[in-house]
C-alpha positions, 0 to 999 in steps of 0.5 A, spaced: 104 924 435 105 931 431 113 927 431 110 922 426 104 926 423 110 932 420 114 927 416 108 923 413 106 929 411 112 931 407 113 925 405 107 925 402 108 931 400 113 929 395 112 924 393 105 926 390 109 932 387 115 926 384 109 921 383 104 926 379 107 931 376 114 930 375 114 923 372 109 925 368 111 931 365 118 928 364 116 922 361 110 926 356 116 931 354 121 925 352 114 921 349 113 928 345 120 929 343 123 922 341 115 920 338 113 925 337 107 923 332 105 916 337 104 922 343 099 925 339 095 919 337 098 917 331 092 920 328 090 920 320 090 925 315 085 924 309 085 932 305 087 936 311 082 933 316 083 926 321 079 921 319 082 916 325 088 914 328 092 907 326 092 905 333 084 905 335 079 900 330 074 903 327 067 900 325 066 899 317 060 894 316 060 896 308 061 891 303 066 895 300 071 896 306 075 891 308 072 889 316 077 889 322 075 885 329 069 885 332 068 890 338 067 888 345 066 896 347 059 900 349 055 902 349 058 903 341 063 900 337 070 901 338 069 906 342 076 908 345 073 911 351 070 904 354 077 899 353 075 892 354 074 886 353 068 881 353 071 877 358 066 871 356 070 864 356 071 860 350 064 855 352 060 862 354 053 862 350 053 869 349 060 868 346 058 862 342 052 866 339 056 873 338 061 868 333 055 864 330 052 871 328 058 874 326 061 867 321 053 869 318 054 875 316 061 874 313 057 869 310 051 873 307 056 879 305 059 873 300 056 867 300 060 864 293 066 865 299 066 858 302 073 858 306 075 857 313 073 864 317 079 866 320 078 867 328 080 874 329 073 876 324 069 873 328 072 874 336 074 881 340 082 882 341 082 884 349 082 891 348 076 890 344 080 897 340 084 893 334 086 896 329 089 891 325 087 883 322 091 878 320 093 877 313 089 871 312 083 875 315 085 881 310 085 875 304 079 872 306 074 879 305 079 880 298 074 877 293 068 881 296 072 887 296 073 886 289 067 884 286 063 889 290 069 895 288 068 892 281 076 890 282 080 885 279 082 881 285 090 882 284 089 889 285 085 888 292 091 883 294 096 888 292 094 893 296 094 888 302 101 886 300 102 894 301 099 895 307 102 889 310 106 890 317 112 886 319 113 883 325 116 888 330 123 888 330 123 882 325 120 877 331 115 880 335 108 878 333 104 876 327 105 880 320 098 884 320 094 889 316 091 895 319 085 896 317 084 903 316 089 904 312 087 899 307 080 901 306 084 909 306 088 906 299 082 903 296 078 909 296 085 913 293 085 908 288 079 909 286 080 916 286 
């Protein structure tokens, strides 16, 4: 028995070292010297302090901000910590009665605006953390933004069209906005 008892042993050991402490600290030095500022959160300066990271949503509800996807985390919205989906199903009632809440608050903070509610306003990415919004969700709040600025439209759609993200490597995903760093250029341009 102590035959098999010793090598098991040592090779847990090793494996334990290689798996938990090697691997990470290599795979963490590379991160922090080839992308050096994703490794660190990529984080978000407003004068010398971090307002937030263009990698994780935040909670903007004020009719002058630009609004991201709704949150599915607790027990606060976007709340990193707690990543996850809602995990309701399209025919869920919860689900059906969280969108209907939502397209009426859209509604009610621009009542003149009778487009179609783009779906990633009123439903939850599978992190529950999106940070960004698809482009016609961005034009979507642009009149509301605007007007409640005291803005001309053409100026909040500027701003979107500077803050537009491609697709990655010029065909992965949609063209977006981070919804962060719009609100963060409106607030600049008022300056």
């Amino acid at each position: 028995m102590n035959k098999l008892i010793r090598p098991a042993l040592v090779i847990f050991a090793l494996i334990s070292v290689l798996t938990g402490l090697i691997y990470p600290a290599v795979v963490t030095g590379l991160a922090q010297a080839l992308f050096p500022r994703q490794a660190a959160g990529s984080l978000i300066e407003r004068e010398g302090q971090v307002v937030g990271s263009a990698l994780i949503g935040q909670n903007f509800s004020e009719p002058r901000y630009f609004w991201g996807r709704p949150s599915a985390t607790s027990p606060q919205s976007d709340n990193a910590a707690n990543s996850s989906g809602s995990n309701q199903g399209p025919t869920n009632p919860a689900l059906v009665d969280a969108v209907k809440g939502r397209i009426a608050a859209l509604r009610e903070a621009d009542p003149g605006n009778s487009a179609p509610v783009p779906a990633d306003l009123v439903t939850a990415s599978a992190s529950g953390l999106d940070p960004e919004i698809t482009i016609a969700a961005a034009q979507y709040q642009a009149a509301r933004v605007a007007r409640v600025r005291g803005l001309s439209v053409e100026q909040v759609q500027q701003l979107i069209a500077e803050n537009t993200q491609g697709r990655d490597l010029a065909m992965l995903g949609e063209p977006r906005v981070n919804v962060l760093r719009l609100n963060l250029a409106l607030d600049h341009l008022k300056r």
